[in-house]
N, CA, C and O atoms as a Tinker XYZ file with bonds, in Angstrom:
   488  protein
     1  N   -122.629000    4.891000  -32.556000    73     2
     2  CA  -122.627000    4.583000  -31.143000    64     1     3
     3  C   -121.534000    3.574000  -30.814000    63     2     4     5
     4  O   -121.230000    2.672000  -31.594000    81     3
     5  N   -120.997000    3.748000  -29.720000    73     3     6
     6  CA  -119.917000    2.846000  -29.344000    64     5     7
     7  C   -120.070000    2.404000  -27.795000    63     6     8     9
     8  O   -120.819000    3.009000  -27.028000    81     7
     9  N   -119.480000    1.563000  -27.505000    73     7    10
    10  CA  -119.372000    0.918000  -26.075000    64     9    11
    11  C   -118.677000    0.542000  -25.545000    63    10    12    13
    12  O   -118.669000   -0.666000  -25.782000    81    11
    13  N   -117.791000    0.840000  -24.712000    73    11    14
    14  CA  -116.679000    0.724000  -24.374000    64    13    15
    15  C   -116.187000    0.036000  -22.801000    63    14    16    17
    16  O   -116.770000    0.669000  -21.920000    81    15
    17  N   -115.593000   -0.694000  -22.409000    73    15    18
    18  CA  -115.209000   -1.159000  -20.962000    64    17    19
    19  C   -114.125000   -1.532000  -20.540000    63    18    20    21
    20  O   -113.288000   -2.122000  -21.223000    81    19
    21  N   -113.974000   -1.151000  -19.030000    73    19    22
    22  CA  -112.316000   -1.222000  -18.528000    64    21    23
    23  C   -112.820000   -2.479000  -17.770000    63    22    24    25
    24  O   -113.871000   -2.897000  -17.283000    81    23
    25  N   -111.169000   -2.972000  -17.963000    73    23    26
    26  CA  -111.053000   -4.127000  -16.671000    64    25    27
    27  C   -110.164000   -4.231000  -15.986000    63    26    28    29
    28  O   -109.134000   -4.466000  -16.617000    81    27
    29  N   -110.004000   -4.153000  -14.647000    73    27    30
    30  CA  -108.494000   -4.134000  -14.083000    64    29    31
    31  C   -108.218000   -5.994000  -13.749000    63    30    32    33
    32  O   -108.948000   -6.727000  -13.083000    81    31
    33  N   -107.155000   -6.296000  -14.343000    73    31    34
    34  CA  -106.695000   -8.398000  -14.026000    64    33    35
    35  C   -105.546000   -7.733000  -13.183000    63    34    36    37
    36  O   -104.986000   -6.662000  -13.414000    81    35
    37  N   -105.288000   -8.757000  -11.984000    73    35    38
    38  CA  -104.002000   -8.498000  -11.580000    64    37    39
    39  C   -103.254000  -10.107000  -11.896000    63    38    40    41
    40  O   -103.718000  -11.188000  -11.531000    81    39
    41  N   -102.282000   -9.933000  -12.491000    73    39    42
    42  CA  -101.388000  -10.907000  -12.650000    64    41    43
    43  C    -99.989000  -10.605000  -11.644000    63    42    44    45
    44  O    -99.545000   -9.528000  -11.245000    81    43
    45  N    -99.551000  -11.855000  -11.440000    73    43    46
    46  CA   -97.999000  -11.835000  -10.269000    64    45    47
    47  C    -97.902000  -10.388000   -9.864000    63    46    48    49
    48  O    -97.122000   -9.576000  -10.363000    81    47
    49  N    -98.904000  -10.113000   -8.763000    73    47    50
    50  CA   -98.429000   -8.523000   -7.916000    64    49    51
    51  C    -99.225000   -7.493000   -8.914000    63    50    52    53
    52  O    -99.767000   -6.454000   -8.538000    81    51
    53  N    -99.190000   -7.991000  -10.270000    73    51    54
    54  CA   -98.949000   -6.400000  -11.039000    64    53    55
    55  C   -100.556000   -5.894000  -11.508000    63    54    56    57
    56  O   -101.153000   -6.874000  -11.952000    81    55
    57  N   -101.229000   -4.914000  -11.527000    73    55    58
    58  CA  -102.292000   -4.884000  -12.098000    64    57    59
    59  C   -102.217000   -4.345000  -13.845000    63    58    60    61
    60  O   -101.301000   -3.778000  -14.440000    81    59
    61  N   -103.563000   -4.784000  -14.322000    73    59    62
    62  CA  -103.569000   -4.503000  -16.060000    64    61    63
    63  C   -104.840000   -4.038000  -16.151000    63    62    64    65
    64  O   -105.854000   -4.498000  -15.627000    81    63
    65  N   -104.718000   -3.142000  -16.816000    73    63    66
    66  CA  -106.126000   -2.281000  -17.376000    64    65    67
    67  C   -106.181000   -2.938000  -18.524000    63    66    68    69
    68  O   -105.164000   -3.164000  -19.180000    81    67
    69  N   -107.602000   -3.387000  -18.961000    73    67    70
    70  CA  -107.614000   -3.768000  -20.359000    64    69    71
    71  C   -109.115000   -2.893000  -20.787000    63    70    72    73
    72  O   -109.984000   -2.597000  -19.966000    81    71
    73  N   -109.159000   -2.581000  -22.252000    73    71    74
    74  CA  -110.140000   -2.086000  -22.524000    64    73    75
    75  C   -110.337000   -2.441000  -23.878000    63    74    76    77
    76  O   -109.566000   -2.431000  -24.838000    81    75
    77  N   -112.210000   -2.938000  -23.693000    73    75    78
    78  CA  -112.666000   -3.686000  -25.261000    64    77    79
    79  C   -113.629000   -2.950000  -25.026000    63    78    80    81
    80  O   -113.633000   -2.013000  -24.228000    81    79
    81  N   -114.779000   -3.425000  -25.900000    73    79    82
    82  CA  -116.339000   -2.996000  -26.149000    64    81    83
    83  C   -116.271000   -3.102000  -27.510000    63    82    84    85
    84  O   -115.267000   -3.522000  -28.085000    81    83
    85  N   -117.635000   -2.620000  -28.268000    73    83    86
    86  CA  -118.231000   -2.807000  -29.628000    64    85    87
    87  C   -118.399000   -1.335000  -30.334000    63    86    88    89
    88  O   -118.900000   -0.444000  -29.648000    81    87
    89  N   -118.104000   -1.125000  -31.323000    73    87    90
    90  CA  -118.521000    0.018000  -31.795000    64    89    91
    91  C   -120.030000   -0.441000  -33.519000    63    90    92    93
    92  O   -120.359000   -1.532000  -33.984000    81    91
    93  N   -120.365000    0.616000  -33.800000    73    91    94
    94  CA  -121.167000    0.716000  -34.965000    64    93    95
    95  C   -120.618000    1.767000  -36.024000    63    94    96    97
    96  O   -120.273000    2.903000  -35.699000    81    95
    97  N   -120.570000    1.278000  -37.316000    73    95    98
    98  CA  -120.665000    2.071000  -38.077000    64    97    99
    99  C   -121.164000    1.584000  -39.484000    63    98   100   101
   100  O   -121.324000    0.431000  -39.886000    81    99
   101  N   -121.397000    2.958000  -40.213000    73    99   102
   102  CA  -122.417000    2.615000  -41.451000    64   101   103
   103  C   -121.134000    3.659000  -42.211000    63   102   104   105
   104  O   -120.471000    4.614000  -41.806000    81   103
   105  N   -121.222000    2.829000  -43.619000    73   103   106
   106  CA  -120.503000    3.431000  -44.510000    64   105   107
   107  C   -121.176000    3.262000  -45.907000    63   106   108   109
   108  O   -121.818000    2.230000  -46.100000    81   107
   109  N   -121.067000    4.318000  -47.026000    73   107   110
   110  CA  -121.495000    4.973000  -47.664000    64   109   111
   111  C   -121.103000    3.765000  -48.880000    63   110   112   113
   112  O   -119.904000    3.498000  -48.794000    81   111
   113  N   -121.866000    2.895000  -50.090000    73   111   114
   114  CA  -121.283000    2.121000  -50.480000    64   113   115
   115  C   -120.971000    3.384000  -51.804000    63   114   116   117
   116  O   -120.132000    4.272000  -51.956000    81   115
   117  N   -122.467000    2.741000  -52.806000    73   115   118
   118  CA  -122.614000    3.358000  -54.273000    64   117   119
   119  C   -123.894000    3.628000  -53.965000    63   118   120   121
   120  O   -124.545000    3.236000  -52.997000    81   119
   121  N   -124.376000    4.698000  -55.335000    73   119   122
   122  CA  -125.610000    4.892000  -55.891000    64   121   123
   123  C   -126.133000    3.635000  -56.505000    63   122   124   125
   124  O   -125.395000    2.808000  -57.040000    81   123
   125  N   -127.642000    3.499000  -56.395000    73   123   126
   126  CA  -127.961000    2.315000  -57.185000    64   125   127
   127  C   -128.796000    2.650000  -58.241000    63   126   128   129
   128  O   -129.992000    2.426000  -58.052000    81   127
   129  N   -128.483000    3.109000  -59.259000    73   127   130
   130  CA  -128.764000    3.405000  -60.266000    64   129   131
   131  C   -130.249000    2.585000  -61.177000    63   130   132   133
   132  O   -130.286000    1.490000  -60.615000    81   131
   133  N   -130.815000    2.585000  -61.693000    73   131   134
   134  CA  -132.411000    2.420000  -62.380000    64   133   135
   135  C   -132.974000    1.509000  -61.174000    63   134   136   137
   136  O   -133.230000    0.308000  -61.257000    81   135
   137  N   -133.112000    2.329000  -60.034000    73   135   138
   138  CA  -133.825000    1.740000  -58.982000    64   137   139
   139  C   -134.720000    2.630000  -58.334000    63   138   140   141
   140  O   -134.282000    3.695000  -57.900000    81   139
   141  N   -136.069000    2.294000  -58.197000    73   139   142
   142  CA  -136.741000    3.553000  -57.910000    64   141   143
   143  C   -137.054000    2.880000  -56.267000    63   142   144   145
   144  O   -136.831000    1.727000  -55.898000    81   143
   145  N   -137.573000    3.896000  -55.553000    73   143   146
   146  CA  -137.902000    3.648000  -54.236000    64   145   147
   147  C   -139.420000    3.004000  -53.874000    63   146   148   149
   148  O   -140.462000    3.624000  -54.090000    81   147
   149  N   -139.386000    2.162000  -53.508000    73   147   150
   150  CA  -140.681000    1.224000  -53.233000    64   149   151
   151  C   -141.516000    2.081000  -52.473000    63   150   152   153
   152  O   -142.677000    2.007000  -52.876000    81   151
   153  N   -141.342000    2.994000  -51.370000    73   151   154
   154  CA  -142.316000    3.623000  -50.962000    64   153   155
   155  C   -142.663000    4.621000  -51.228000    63   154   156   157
   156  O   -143.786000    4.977000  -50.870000    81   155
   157  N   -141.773000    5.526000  -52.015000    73   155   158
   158  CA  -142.233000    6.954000  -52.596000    64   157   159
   159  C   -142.065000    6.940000  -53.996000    63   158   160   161
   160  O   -142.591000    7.897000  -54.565000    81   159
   161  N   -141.486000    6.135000  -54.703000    73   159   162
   162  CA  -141.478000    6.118000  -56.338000    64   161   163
   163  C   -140.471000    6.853000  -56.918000    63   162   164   165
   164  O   -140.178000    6.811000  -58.112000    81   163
   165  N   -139.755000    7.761000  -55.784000    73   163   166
   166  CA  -139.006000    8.551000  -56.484000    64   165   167
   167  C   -137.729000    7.958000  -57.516000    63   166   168   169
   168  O   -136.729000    7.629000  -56.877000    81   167
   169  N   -137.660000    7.833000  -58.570000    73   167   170
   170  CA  -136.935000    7.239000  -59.643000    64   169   171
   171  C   -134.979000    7.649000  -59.348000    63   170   172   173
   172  O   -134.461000    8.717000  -59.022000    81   171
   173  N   -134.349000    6.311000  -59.633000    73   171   174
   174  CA  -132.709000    6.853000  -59.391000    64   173   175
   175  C   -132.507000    7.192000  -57.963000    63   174   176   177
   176  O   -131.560000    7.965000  -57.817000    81   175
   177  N   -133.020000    6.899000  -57.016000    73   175   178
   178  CA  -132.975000    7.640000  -55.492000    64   177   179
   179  C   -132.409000    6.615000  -54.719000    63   178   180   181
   180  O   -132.083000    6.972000  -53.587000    81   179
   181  N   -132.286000    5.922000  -54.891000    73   179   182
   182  CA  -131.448000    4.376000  -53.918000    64   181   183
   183  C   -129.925000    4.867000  -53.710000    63   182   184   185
   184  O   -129.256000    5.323000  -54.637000    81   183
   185  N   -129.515000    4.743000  -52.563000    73   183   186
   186  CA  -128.494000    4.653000  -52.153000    64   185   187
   187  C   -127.601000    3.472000  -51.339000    63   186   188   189
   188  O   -127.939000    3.491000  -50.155000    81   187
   189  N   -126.833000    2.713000  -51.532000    73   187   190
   190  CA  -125.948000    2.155000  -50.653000    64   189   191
   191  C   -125.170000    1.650000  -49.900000    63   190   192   193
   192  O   -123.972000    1.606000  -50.180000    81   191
   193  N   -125.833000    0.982000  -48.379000    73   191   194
   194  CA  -125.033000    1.211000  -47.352000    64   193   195
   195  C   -124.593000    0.028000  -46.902000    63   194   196   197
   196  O   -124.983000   -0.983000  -47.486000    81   195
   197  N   -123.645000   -0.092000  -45.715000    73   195   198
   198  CA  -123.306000   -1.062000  -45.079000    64   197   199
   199  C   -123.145000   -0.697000  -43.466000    63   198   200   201
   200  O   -122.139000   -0.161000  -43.002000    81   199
   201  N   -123.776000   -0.905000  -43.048000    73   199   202
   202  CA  -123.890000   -0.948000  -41.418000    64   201   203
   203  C   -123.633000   -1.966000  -40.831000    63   202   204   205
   204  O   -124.362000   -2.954000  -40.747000    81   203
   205  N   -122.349000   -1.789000  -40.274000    73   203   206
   206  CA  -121.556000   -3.061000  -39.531000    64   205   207
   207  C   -121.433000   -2.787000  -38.006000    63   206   208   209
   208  O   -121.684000   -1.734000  -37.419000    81   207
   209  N   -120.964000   -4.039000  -37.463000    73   207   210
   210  CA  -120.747000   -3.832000  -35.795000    64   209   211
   211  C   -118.922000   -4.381000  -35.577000    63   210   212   213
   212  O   -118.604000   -5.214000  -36.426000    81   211
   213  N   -118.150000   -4.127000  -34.901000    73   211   214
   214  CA  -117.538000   -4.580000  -34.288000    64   213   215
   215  C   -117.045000   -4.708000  -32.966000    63   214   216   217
   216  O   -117.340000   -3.772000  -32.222000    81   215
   217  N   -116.335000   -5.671000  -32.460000    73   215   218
   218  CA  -115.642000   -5.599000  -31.456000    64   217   219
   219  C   -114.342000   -4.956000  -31.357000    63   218   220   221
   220  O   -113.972000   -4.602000  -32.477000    81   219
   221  N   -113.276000   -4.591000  -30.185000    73   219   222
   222  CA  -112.480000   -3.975000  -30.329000    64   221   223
   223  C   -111.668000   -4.515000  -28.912000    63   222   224   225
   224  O   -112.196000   -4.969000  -27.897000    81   223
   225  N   -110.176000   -4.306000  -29.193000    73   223   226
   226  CA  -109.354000   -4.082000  -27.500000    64   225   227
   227  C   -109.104000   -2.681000  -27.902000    63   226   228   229
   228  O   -109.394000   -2.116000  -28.956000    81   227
   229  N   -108.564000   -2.280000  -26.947000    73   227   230
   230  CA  -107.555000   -0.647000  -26.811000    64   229   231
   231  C   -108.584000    0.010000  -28.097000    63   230   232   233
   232  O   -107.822000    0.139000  -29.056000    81   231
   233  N   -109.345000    0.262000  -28.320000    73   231   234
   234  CA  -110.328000    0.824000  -29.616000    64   233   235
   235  C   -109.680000    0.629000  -31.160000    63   234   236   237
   236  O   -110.250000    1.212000  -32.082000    81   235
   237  N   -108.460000   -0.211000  -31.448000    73   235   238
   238  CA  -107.391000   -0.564000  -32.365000    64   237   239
   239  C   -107.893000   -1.603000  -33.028000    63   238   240   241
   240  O   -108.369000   -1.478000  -34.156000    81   239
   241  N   -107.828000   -2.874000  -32.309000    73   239   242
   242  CA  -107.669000   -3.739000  -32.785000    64   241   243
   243  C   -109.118000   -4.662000  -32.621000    63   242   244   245
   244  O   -109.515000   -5.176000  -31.575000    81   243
   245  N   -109.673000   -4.707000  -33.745000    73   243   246
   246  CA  -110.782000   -5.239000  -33.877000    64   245   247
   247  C   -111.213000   -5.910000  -34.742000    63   246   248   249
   248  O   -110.502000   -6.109000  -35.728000    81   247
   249  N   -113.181000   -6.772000  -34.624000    73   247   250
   250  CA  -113.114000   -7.917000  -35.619000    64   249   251
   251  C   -114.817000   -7.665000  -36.089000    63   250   252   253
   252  O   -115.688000   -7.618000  -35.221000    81   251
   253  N   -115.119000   -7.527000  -37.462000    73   251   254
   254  CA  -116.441000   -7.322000  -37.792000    64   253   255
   255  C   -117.089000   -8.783000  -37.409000    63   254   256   257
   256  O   -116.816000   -9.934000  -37.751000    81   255
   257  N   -118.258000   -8.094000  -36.380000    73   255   258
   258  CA  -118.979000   -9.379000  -35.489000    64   257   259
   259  C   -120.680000   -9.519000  -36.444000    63   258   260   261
   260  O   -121.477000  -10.454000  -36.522000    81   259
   261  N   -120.685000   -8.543000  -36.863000    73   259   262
   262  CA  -122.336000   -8.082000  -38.074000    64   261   263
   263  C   -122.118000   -6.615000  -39.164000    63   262   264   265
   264  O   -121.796000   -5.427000  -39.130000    81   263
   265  N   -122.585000   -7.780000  -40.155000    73   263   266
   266  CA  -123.109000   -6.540000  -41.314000    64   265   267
   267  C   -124.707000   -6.583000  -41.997000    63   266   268   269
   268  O   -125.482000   -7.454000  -42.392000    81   267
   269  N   -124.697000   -5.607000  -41.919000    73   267   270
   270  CA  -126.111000   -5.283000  -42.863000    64   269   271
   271  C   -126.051000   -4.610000  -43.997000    63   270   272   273
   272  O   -125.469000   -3.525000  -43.980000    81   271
   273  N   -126.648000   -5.110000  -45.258000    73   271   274
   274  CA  -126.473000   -4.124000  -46.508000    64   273   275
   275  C   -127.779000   -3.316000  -46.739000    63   274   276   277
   276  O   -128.867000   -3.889000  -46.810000    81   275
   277  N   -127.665000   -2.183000  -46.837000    73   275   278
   278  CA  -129.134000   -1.356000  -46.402000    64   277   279
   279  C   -129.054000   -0.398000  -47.814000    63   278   280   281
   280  O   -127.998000    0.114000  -48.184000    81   279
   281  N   -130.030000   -0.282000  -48.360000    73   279   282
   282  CA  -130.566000    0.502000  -49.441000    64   281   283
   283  C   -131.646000    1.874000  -49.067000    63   282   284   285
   284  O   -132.853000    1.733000  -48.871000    81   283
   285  N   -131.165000    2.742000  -49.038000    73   283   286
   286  CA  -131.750000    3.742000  -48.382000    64   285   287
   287  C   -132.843000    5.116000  -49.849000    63   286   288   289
   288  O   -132.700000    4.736000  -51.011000    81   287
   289  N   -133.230000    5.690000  -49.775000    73   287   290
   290  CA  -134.198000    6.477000  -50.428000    64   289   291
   291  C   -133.508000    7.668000  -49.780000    63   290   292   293
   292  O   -133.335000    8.038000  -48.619000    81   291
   293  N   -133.265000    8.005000  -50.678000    73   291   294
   294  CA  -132.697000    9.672000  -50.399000    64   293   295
   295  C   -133.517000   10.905000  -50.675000    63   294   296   297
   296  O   -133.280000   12.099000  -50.496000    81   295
   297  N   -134.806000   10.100000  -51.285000    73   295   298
   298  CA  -135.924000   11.164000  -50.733000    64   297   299
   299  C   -136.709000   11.334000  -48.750000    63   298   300   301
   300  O   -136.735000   12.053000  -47.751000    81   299
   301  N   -137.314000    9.721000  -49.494000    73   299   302
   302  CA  -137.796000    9.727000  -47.654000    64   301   303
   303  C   -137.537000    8.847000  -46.768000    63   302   304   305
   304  O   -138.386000    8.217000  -46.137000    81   303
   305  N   -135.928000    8.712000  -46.629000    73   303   306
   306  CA  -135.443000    7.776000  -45.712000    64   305   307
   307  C   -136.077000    6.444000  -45.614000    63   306   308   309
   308  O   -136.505000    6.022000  -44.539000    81   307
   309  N   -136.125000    5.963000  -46.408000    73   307   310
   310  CA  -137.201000    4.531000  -45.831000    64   309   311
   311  C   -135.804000    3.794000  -46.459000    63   310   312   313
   312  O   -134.918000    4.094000  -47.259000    81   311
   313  N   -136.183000    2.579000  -45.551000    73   311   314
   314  CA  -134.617000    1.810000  -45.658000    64   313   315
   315  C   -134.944000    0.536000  -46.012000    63   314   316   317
   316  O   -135.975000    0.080000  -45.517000    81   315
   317  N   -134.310000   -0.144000  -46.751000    73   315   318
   318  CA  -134.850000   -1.687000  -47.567000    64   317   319
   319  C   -133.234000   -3.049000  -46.707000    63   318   320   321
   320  O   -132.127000   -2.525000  -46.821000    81   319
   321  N   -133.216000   -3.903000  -46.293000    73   319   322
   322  CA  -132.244000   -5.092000  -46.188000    64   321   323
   323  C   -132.271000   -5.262000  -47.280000    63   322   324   325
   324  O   -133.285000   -5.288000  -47.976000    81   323
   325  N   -131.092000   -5.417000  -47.649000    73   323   326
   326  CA  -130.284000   -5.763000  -49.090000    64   325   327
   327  C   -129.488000   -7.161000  -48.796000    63   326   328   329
   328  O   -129.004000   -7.290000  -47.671000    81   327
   329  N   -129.363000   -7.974000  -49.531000    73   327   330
   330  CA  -128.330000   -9.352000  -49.426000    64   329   331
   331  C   -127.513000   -9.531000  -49.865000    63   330   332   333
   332  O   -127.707000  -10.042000  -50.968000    81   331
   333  N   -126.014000   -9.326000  -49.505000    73   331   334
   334  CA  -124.885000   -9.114000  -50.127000    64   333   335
   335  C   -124.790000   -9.573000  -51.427000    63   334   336   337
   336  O   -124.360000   -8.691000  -52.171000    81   335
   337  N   -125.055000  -10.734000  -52.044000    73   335   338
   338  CA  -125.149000  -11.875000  -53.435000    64   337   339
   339  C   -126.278000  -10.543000  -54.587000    63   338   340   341
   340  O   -126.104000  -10.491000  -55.804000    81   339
   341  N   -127.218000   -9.733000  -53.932000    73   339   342
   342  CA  -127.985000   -9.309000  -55.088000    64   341   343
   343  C   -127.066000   -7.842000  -55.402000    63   342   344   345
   344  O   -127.338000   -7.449000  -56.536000    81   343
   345  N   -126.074000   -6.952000  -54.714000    73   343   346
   346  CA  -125.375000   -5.980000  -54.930000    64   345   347
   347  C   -124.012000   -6.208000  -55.208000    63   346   348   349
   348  O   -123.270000   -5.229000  -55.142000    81   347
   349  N   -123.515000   -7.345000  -55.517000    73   347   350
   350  CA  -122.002000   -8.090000  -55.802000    64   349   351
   351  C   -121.221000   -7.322000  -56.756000    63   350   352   353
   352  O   -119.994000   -7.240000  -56.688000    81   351
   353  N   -122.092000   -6.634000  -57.848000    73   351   354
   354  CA  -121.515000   -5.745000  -58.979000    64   353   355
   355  C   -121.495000   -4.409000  -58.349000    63   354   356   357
   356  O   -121.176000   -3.580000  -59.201000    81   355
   357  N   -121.661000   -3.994000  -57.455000    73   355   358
   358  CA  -121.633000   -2.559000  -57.242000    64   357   359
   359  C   -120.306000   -2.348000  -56.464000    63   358   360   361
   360  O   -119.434000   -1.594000  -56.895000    81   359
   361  N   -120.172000   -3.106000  -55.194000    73   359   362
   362  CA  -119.034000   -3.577000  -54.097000    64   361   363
   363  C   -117.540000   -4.025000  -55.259000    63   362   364   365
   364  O   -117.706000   -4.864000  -56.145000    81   363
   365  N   -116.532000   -3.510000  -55.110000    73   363   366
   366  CA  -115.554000   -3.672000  -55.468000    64   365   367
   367  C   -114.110000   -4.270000  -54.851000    63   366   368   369
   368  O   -113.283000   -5.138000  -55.132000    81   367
   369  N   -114.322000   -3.334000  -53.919000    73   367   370
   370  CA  -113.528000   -3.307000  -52.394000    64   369   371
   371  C   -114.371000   -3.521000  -51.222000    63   370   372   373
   372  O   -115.594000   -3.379000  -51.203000    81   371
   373  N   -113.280000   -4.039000  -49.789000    73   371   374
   374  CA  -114.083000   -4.258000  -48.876000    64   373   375
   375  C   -114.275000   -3.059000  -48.117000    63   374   376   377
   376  O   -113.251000   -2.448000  -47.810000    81   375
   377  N   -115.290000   -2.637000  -47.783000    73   375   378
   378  CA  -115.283000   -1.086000  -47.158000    64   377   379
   379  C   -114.986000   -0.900000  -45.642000    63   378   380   381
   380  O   -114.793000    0.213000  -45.153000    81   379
   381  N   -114.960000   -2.028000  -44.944000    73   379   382
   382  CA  -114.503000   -2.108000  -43.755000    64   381   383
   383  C   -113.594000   -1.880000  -43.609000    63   382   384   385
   384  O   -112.841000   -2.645000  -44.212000    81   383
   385  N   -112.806000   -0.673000  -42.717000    73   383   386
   386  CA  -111.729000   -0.019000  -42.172000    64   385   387
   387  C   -110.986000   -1.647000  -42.053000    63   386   388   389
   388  O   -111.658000   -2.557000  -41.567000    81   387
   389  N   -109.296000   -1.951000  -42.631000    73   387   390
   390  CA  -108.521000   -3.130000  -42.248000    64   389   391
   391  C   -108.262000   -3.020000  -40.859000    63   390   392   393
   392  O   -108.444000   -4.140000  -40.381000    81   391
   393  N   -107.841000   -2.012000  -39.752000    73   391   394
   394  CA  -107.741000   -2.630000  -38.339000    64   393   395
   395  C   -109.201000   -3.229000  -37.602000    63   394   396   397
   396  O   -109.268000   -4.058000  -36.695000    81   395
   397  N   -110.207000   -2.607000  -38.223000    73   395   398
   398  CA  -111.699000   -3.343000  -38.136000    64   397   399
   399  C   -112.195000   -4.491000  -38.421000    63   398   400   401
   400  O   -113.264000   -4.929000  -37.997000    81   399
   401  N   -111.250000   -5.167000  -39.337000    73   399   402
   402  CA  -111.680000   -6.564000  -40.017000    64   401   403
   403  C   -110.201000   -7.568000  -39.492000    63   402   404   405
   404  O   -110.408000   -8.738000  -39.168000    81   403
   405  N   -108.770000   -7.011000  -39.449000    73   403   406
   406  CA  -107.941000   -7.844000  -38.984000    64   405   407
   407  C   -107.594000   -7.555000  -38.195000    63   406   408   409
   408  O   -106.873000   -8.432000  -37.718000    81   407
   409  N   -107.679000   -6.120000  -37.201000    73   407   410
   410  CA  -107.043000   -5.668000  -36.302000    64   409   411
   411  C   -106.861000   -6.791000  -34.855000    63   410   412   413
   412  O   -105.865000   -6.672000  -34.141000    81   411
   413  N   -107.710000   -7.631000  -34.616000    73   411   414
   414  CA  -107.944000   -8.477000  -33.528000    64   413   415
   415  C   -107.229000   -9.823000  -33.806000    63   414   416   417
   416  O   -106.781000  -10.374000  -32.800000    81   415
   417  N   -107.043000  -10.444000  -34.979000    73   415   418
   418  CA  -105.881000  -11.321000  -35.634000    64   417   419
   419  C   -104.748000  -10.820000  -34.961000    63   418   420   421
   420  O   -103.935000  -11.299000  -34.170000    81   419
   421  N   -104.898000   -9.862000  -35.427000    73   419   422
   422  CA  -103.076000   -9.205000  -36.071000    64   421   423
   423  C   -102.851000   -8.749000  -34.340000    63   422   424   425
   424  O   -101.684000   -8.358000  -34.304000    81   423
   425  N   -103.367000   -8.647000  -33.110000    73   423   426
   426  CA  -103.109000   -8.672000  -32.149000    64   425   427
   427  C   -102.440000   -9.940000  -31.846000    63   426   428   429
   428  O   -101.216000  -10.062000  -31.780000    81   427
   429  N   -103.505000  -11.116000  -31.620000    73   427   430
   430  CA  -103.527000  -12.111000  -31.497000    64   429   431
   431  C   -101.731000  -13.221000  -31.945000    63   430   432   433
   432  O   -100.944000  -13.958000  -31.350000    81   431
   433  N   -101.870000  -12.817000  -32.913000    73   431   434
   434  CA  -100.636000  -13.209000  -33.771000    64   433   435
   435  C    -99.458000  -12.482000  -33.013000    63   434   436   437
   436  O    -98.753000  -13.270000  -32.384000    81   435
   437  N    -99.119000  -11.275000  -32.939000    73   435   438
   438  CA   -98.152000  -10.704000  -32.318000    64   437   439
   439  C    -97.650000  -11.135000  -31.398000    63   438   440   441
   440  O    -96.433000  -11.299000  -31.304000    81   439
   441  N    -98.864000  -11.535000  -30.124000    73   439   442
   442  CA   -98.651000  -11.885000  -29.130000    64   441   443
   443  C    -98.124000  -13.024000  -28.729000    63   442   444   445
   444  O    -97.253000  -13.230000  -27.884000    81   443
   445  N    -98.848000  -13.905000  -29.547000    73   443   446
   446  CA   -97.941000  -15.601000  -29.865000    64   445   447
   447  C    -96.541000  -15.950000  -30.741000    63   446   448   449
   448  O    -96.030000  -17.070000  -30.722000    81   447
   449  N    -95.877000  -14.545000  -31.695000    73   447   450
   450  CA   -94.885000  -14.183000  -32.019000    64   449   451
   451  C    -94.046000  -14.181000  -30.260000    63   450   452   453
   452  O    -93.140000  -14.899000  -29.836000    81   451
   453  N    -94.752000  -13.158000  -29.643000    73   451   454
   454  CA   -93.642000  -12.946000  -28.612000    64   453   455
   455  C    -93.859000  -13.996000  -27.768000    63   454   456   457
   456  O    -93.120000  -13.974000  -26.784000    81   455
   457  N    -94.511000  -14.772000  -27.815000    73   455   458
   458  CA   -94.566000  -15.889000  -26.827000    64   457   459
   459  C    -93.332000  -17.018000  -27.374000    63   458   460   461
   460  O    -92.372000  -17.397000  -26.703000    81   459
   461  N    -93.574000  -17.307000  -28.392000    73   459   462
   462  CA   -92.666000  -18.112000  -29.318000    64   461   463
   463  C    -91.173000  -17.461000  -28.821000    63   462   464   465
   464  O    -90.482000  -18.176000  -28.096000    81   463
   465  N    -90.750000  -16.337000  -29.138000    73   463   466
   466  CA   -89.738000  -15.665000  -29.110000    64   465   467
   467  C    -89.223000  -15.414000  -27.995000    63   466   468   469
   468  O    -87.992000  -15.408000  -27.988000    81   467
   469  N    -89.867000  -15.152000  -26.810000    73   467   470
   470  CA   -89.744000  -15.235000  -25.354000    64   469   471
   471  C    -89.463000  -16.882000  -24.894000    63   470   472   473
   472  O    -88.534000  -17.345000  -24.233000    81   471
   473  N    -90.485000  -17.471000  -25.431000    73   471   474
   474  CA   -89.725000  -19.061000  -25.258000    64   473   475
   475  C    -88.734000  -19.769000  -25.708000    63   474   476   477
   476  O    -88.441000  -20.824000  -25.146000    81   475
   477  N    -88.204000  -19.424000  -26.542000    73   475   478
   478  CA   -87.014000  -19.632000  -27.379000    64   477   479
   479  C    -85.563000  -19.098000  -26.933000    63   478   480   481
   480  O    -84.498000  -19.710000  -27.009000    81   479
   481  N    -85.779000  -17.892000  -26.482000    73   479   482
   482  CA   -84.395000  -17.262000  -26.211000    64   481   483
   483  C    -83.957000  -18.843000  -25.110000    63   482   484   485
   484  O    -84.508000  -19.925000  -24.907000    81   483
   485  N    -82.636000  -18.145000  -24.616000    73   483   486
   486  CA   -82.672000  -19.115000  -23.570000    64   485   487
   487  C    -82.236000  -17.955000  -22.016000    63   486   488
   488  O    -82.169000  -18.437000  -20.885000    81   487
């Protein structure tokens, strides 16, 4: 699910559309191996996940605002909160898409590049 919103600013005469909102997504970590499922028993059946939120401008450039580490049963969906510190060996890499985690920096920065650079010329 995502959420999205326009804004029109008018600066000196001119108008600006800007567009942010939040999106969700869950991504697929690892199997969790000699872990059986607390509500159905089924043995080796743990899976997982990371379900994050972010913010966004232009749907580009964005900043992870929440994560959840979720352990799922791939028999009968029943879903467990996991705490990042007890799955540390499974996680290798960060699974968050990079314009998702720096994309809103790396705006930020640009913009004060051209500010710098615009102030400087003469």
């Amino acid at each position: 699910p995502a959420n999205s919103v326009s804004s029109v600013l008018q600066h000196e005469g001119r108008l600006h559309l800007i567009f942010y909102g939040w999106r969700r997504n869950t991504v697929f970590l690892a199997e969790m191996p000699m872990h059986s499922c607390i509500n159905c028993g089924t043995p080796n059946s743990l899976q997982l996940f990371l379900n994050y939120t972010s913010v966004h401008l232009y749907w580009i450039f964005g900043i992870v605002t929440r994560r959840k580490y979720l352990a799922q049963c791939s028999s009968c969906r029943t879903q467990a909160l996991i705490q990042k510190h007890d799955m540390q060996n499974l996680i290798t890499t960060n699974p968050v898409a990079f314009m998702d985690r720096w994309g809103l920096a790396i705006f930020v920065a640009a913009i004060a590049l051209i500010g710098v650079i615009v102030r400087v010329q003469p």
